[in-house]
Structures are given as structure tokens and as C-alpha cells.
N, C-alpha and C positions, 0 to 999 in steps of 0.2 A: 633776723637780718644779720650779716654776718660779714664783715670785711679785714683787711690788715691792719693792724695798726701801730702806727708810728709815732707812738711817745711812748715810752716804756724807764720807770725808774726801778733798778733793780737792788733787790734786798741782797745779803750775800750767804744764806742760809735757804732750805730745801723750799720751805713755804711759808708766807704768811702775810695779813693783812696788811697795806701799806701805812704807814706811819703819819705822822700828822705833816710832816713837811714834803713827803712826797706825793700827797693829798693835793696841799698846796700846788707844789708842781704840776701836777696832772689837769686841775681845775688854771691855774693861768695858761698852762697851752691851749685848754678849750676856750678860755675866756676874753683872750689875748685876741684870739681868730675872729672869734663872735662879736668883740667889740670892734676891729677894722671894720667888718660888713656893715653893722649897725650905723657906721659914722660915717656911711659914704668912701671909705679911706682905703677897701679891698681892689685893686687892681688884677683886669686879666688881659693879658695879653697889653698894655699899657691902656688900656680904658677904664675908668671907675665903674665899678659899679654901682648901682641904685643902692640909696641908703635905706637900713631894715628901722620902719618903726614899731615890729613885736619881738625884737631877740631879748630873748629872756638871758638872766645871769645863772649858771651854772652854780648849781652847791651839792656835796658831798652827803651820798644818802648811803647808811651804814648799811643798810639791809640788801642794797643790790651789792654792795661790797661783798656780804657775808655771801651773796648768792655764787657771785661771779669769782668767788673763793674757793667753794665749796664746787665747782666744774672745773677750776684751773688743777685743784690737786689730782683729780683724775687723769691728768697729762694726756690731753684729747689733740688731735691735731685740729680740727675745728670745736665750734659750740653750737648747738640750737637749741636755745630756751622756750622758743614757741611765739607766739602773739603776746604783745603788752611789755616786750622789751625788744630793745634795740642792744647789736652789739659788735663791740673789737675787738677782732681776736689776733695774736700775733702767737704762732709756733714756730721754733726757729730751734736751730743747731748752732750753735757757735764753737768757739776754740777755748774763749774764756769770759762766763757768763761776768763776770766778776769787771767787764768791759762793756757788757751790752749798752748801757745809757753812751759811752761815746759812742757803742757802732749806731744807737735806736738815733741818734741826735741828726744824723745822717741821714737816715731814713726819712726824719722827719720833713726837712728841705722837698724830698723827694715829694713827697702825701704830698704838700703842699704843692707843686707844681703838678700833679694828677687831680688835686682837688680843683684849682684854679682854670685847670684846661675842661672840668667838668661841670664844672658847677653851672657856666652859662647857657650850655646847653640845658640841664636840669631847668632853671627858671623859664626856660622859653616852651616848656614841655607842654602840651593840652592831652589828656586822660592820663592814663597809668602808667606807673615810670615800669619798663621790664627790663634794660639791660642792667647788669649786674656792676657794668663799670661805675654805672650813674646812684645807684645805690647803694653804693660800697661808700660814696664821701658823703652822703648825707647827712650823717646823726651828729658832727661836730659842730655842723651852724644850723640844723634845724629850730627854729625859732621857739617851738614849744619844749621843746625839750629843757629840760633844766635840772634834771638830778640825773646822778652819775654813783658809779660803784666801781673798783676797778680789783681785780688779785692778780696774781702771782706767784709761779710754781717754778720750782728745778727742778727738774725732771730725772736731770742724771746724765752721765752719758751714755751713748749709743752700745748695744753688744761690741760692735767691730766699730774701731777708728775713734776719735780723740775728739770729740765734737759732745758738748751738752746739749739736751734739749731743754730750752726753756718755754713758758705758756704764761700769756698776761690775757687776761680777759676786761674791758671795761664796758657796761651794762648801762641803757639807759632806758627811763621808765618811760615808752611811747607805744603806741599798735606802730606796729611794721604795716598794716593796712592806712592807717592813717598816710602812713611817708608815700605811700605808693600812688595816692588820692590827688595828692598837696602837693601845691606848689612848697619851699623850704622856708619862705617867709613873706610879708608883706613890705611893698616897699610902698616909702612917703618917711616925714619926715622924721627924723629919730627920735625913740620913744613916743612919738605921739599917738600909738594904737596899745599900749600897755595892757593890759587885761585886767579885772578888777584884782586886787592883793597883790597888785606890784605896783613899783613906784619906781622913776624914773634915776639910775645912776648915772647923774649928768658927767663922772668923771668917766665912765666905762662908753655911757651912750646906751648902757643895759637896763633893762625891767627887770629888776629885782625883787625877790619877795618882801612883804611888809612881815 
């Protein structure tokens, strides 16, 4: 599965795995989102939505890192890793990579009002989700998801004209079958449908692992 994505912290060298604080970063912008939904607290269109009581907490899994590393540096304009992962891919051109986290910060606002305008439809869904709009903002608040990996390439700039390409990939461990199945999460009250080996972060409103 394969969509744009709009958090992006950028290193200022060709490639390499993200660092522990921009880990950090990546994991609060999914977690931050996750935790609104969980606590009844995500508004669309000025309505609450239902609070999630199985959003799991997000944590940082080295191995989809090294994955979604290891395809950024090929400087792909998309990714398809197949079933059993979910994924964000952002290719882009800029003027000066060395600025993208302010221009991605922008972007971000935007996902967020494409996610907000989608998501209600997504939960009101009965069979299989096929449009591409509605599966593209899925995997930031799908409930079972809960491990992440994320890389990062400079690509360089173009033959002609003054523009880098750069390639963030961030990978989550889910069937893409499964998303297409499923609704994104249950609602009732928060935390109360936790799954066994997590336990409740009454300050997030997240299932966290034990």
C-alpha cells in the first residue's frame, strides 16, 4: 500500500538511517494523531468523532527501518514491498533539501485535512475499501498497527534544472489485505478493548505494549 507522506525529517547528507530524535519525531506525529482519535478528541468537519478503544501506541522497529532504507536508496519514485507491509512514500523535487522539514511541516496541515475529510467515510465503509483516496490515510491511525520504520535518501539533483530529488519511505508491519477487510478501529470507550500484551496509557488514551 502506498501513499504520500507528509512528515518528513531530513538528514543533510545523501542517506542514512534516521537518528534517535528524529525517530522520536516521526513516532509523536503518529502518536499525537492516534492518541486525538483514541480520546474521542479528533474532530471532522466540527463533529467528534467516536472514541477508539484498540489504538495501539506506536514504537520504532529497527528492521522495517533497515527495510524501508534499503528501497529509499535506490531513489524509486514509488515503493511496493508487497503484502505484510504497509507504506509512505514521499518523492519529491525541491530547491533546497536542506529546508524540506519546513516545506514537509506544511504538507503536514494539509494530510491532515485530506485525512480528516476521509477518514469518516473510511469508518462508515461495509466490504472492501477500493478507492485509493481512502487507503492512502489509512496506516497512521489504523488501530493494529503499531510498529514503524522509516529512511531516507538524497537523490541528487535532476540532469537539467536546480531541483533535488529526495525519497522518505516509512513502513508498517500490517497485510495491506487486512486494511482493505477492516474497518480502521473499534469504537467504545478508550482503551477498553486493549488486546492481550498491552496495557492501557492513560496519559496517551493508547494500548501499549507490556
Amino acid at each position: 500500500m502506498k501513499f504520500i507522506l507528509y512528515i518528513l525529517v531530513v538528514l543533510g547528507f545523501a542517506s542514512a538511517q534516521f537518528n534517535e530524535t528524529a525517530q522520536e519525531a516521526i513516532l509523536k506525529a503518529h502518536n499525537d494523531l492516534r492518541s486525538a482519535i483514541a480520546k474521542g478528541e479528533y474532530r471532522i468537519s466540527g463533529t467528534l468523532l467516536n472514541a477508539a478503544s484498540n489504538m495501539r501506541k506506536m514504537k520504532w522497529d529497527l528492521s522495517l527501518a533497515e527495510k524501508a532504507q534499503n528501497v529509499t536508496d535506490s531513489c524509486p519514485d514509488n515503493i511496493n514491498t508487497g503484502d505484510g507491509y504497509g507504506e509512505n512514500v514521499l518523492a519529491s523535487y525541491v530547491e533546497n533539501p536542506g529546508k524540506a522539514l519546513e516545506i514537509t511541516l506544511l504538507d503536514v496541515e494539509v494530510w491532515k485535512m485530506q485525512f480528516g475529510m476521509r477518514l469518516e467515510d473510511l469508518l462508515s465503509l461495509n466490504g472492501n475499501i477500493q478507492n485509493y483516496e481512502l487507503t492512502k490515510t489509512t496506516q497512521m491511525a489504523w488501530a493494529e498497527i503499531d510498529s514503524i520504520g522509516c529512511g531516507f535518501s538524497n537523490c541528487g539533483k535532476k540532469s537539467s534544472g536546480s531541483k533535488t530529488k529526495v525519497v522518505v519511505a516509512c513502513m508498517y508491519k500490517i497485510s495491506s489485505s487486512r486494511i482493505s477487510q477492516e474497518k480502521p478501529y473499534k469504537s467504545g470507550e478508550t482503551c477498553s478493548s486493549c488486546d492481550p500484551g498491552f496495557t492501557c496509557d492513560t496519559v496517551s488514551g493508547l494500548c501499549a505494549g507490556i
